[in-house]
N, C-alpha and C positions, 0 to 999 in steps of 0.2 A: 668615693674620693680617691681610693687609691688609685682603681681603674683607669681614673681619667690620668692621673700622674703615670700610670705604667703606658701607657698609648701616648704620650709625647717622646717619650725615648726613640730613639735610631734602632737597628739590631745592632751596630757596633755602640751605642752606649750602653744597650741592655749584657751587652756580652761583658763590659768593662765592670760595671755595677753587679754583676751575679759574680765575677772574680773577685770581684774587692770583698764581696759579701762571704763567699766560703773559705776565701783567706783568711778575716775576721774570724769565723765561725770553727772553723779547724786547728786555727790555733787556739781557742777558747776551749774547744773539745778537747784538746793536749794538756792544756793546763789544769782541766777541773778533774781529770781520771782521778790524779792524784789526792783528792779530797774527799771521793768513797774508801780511799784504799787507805787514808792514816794508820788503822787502827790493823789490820792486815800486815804492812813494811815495815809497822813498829814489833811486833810477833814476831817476824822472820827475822830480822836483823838482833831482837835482844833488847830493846831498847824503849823509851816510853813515847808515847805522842807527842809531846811537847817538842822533842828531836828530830823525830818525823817531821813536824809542819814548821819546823826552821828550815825544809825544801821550797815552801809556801814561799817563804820570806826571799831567802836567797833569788828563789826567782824573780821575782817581783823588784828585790834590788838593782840584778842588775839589767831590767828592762829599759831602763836609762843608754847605757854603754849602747844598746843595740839600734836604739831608735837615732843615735848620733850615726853611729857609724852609715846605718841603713840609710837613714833621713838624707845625708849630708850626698851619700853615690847618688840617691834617687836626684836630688836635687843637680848634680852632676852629668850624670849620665840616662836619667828619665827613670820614671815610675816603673815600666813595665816590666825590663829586665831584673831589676835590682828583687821587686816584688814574685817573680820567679826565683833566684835564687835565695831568698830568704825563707818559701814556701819550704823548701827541698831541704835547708838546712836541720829547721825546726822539727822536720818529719823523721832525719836522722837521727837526731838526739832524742827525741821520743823513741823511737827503737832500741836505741843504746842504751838507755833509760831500762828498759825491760832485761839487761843480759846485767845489772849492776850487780858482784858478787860483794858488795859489802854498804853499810849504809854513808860511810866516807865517798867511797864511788857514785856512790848515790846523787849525793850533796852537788857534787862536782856537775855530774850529769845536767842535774837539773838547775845550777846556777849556769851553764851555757846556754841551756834553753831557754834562759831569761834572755841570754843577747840578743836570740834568735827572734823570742817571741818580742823584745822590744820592737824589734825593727819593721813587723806587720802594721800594724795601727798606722802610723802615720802615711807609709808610702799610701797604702789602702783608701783610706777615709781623702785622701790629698787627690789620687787617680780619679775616685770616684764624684767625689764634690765640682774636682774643676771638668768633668766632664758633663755631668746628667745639666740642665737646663735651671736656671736661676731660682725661677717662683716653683720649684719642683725640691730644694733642697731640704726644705723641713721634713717635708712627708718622707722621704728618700735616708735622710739623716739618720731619723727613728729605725730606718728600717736597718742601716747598715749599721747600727751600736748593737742592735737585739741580734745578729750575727753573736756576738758573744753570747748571751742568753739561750741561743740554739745548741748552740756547742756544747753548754751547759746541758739541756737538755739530750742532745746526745750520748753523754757520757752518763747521767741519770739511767739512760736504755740499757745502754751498753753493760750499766754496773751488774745486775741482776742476770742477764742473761750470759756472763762471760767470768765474772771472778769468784762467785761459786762454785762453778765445774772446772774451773783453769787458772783462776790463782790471779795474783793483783799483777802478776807479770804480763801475761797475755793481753791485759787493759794495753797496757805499752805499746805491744805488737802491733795492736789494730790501729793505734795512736801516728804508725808511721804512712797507713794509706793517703794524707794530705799530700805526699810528695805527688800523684797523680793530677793533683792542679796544674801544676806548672804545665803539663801537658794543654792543658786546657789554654791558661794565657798565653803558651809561643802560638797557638794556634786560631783563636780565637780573638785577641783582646790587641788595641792600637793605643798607642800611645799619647798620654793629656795632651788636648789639645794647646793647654796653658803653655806648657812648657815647651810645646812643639815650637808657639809663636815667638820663644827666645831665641828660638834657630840652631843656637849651639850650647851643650854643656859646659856652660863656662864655669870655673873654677869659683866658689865664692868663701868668704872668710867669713866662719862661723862668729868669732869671737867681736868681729866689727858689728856684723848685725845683732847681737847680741848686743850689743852697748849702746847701738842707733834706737834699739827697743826695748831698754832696761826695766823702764816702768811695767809695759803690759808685759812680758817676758815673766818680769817676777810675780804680777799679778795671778797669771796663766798657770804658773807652777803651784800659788796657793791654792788657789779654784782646785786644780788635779788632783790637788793634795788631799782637800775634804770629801771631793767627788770620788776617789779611791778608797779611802778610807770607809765611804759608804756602802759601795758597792762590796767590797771585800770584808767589811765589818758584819754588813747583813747572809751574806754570801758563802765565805770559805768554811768557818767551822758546823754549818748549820747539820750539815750530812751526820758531822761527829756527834752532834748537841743530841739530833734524833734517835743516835744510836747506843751513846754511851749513857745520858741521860733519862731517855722513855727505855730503851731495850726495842727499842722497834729493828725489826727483819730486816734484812738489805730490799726485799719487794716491797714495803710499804714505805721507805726510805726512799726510795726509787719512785713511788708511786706521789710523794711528798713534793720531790725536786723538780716534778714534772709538770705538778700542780704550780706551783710560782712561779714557775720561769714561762709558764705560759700567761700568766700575770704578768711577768715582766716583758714578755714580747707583746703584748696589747698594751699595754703602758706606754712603753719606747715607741709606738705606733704612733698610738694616742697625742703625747705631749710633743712631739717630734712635730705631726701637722699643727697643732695646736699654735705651736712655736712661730708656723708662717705666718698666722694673724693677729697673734697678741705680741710678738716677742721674742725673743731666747732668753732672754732674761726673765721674763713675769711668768715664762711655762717652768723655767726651773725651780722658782721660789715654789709656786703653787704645789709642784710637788713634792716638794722639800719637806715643804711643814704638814701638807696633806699625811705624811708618811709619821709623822711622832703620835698621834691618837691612834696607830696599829702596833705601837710595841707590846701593849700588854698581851692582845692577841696574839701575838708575832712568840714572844719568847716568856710568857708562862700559863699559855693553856696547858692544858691537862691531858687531851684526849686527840689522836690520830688526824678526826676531820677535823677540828676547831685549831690546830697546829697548822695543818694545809690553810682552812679559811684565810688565817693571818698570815701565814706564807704568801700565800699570793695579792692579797693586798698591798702587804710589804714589799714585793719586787715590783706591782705596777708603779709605784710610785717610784721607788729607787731607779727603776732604768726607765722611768718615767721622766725624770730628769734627765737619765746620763742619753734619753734619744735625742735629747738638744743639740749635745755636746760636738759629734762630728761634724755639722752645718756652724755651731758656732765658734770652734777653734778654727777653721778652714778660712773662716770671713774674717776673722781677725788678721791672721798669719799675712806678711808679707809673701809677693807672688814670689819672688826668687829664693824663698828660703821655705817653701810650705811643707816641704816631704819634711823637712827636717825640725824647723818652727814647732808645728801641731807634735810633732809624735816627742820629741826631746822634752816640749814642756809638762806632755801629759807623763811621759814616762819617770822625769824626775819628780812630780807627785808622786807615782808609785815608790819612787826609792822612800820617800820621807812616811810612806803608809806604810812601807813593807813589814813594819814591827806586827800587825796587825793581827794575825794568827798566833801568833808566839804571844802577844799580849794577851788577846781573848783566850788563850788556853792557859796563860800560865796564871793568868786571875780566876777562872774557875779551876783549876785543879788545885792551883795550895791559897787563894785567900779566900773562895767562895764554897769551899767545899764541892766539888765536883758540881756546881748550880750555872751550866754554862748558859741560861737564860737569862741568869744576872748577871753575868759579864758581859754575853751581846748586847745586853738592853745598856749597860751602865757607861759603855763606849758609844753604841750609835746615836741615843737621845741630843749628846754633845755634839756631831756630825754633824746633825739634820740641820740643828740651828746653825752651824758652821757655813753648812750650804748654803741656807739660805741669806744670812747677813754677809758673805765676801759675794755673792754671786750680785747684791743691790748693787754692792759697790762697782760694782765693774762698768764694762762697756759694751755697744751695742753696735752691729754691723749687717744687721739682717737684708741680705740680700744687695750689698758689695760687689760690683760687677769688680772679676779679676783679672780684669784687662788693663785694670789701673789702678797704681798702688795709692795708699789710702792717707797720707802723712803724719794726720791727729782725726783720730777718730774722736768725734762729740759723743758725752755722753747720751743715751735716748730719755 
């Protein structure tokens, strides 16, 4: 199946879509370094975990600001460029991230990096959606959300082989080679043809279409909300849970992280085409609640493999869903406001999850006794069903030509 879906591409859509996919994917590798390294930046600085992954948080907060700002040029002045310099930013502050002499400096670093990393998603998922071919957008979808998932797994590689011999700084270092994209898109990559057929970057007013689409707008920010919450609920502290709870190595930690998230890139695969014939909607429930019968495996086996087992059953489903997600905030989103629409609404979920690690750690360190498999399990159970009852309620646009805006979308 996917074969057939990668042989209707152009070389200039495959170039646009393998851009949008390492942009995704590089800023997810930026993001997650810091998630081997809590327990390492809390040592060097003096200080306990719980402070540390208030970096987690701050980032995640202000992924909002960045997706407005980014969203708002892209939609202004085109995808390509904007999606170029925001590569190049984010690669910066990942570098500078590594030279931080104190954990305040720290802090600062990586709440910029949230602005940074805000503003990939949307341009991204927007270039690539309005460009690849309609009946091609499920299969394509899944593939360009598990970009995040890769990065993940990236940085999983990376952990073992670079911050035991060099320290959680050097993670940083290699954190800043994304900036090497950008080369790739001035050279490579052509501009949505969506936006092309506007003719001109015309100026738009965020705050008017926002009000013309109040309803889904705020709908679209709850969705992000439980949809982040899951992803990062199952996701961010899990490296710490393996580490500080079993005492497992940084190699079998590594060897753990690597296991799920390649669960989760076959899942986002999975539900993603899935999604083109039953839905966006009935793929996301399905794996909603598919995913609450693996928490116990997920977060209180006992032993090394049967921890991975329910790892990676836990991410197929988790990004199981979130492969929906790019194909169906795209088709939602009005055409004159989509860089900015899709990535602001997903990103102001992020701000309302962003408690998410500072909560799951501050409930296992002082009310569960260091038991952080009772605090993931005791947050995500609530998630899942969260996902799956706002996601009924919502709307359906599967396969919306966006050539033409959509006024009242029916429910499916």
């Amino acid at each position: 199946m996917g074969l057939s879906h990668i042989r209707t591409l152009s070389p200039d859509q495959r170039n646009t879509f393998i851009a949008s996919f390492l942009g995704w994917t590089l800023d997810a590798f930026d993001f997650f370094i810091l998630v081997f390294v809590i327990k390492d930046v809390a040592k060097e600085f003096g200080t306990d975990k719980t402070h540390v992954a208030l970096a987690l948080t701050l980032t995640l907060a202000l992924r909002p600001v960045g997706a407005f700002i980014f969203g708002l040029a892209a939609d202004r002045y085109g995808r390509r460029m904007v999606l170029m310099v925001d590569v190049i930013l984010y690669s910066i502050l990942e570098l500078l991230s590594g030279f931080a002499p104190s954990l305040t400096s720290f802090l600062i670093l990586r709440t910029l990096f949230g602005v940074a990393m805000g503003g990939e998603w949307g341009i991204g998922a927007s270039l690539a959606m309005e460009t690849i071919p309609a009946e091609s957008r499920g299969f394509f979808s899944g593939v360009l959300q598990e970009g995040y998932v890769v990065g993940y797994i990236l940085a999983a590689i990376v952990f073992p082989l670079v911050a035991p011999h060099w320290g959680w700084r050097a993670m940083f270092f290699i954190g800043a080679l994304p900036a090497l994209l950008s080369l790739f898109i001035r050279a490579k990559v052509k501009e949505s043809p969506v936006w092309e057929r506007r003719q001109q970057p015309a100026p738009v007013n965020m705050g008017a279409a926002v009000r013309a689409n109040a309803g889904l707008f705020a709908y679209l920010v709850l969705l992000m909300t439980a949809f982040t919450f899951m992803s990062h609920g199952t996701q961010d502290i899990y490296p710490t849970f393996l580490q500080v709870q079993h005492h497992f190595e940084p190699g079998t930690v590594s060897t753990i992280a690597i296991i799920y998230n390649i669960g989760a890139l076959i899942g986002g695969i999975f539900f993603g085409s899935l999604s083109q014939r039953i839905g966006r909607r009935k793929a996301i429930i399905i794996a909603a609640l598919l995913a609450l019968p693996m928490i116990p495996l997920w977060a209180f086996s006992k032993t090394a493999a049967m921890l991975a087992l329910g790892a990676f059953l836990m991410q197929f489903m988790v990004q199981g869903a979130w492969g929906v997600i790019p194909a169906h905030l795209t088709e939602l989103a009005p055409n004159a406001l989509r860089g900015t629409f899709t990535g602001f609404a997903y990103q102001l979920g992020n701000l309302l999850s962003a408690i998410n690690a500072t909560l799951q750690t501050n409930l296992a360190e002082h009310h569960y006794h260091n038991d952080y498999g009772r605090a993931m399990a005791s947050v995500v159970v609530i998630v899942f069903i969260s996902v799956a009852v706002i996601t009924a309620l919502g709307r359906e646009a599967k396969g919306v030509s966006f050539s033409e805006e959509i006024p009242d979308l029916k429910p499916a």
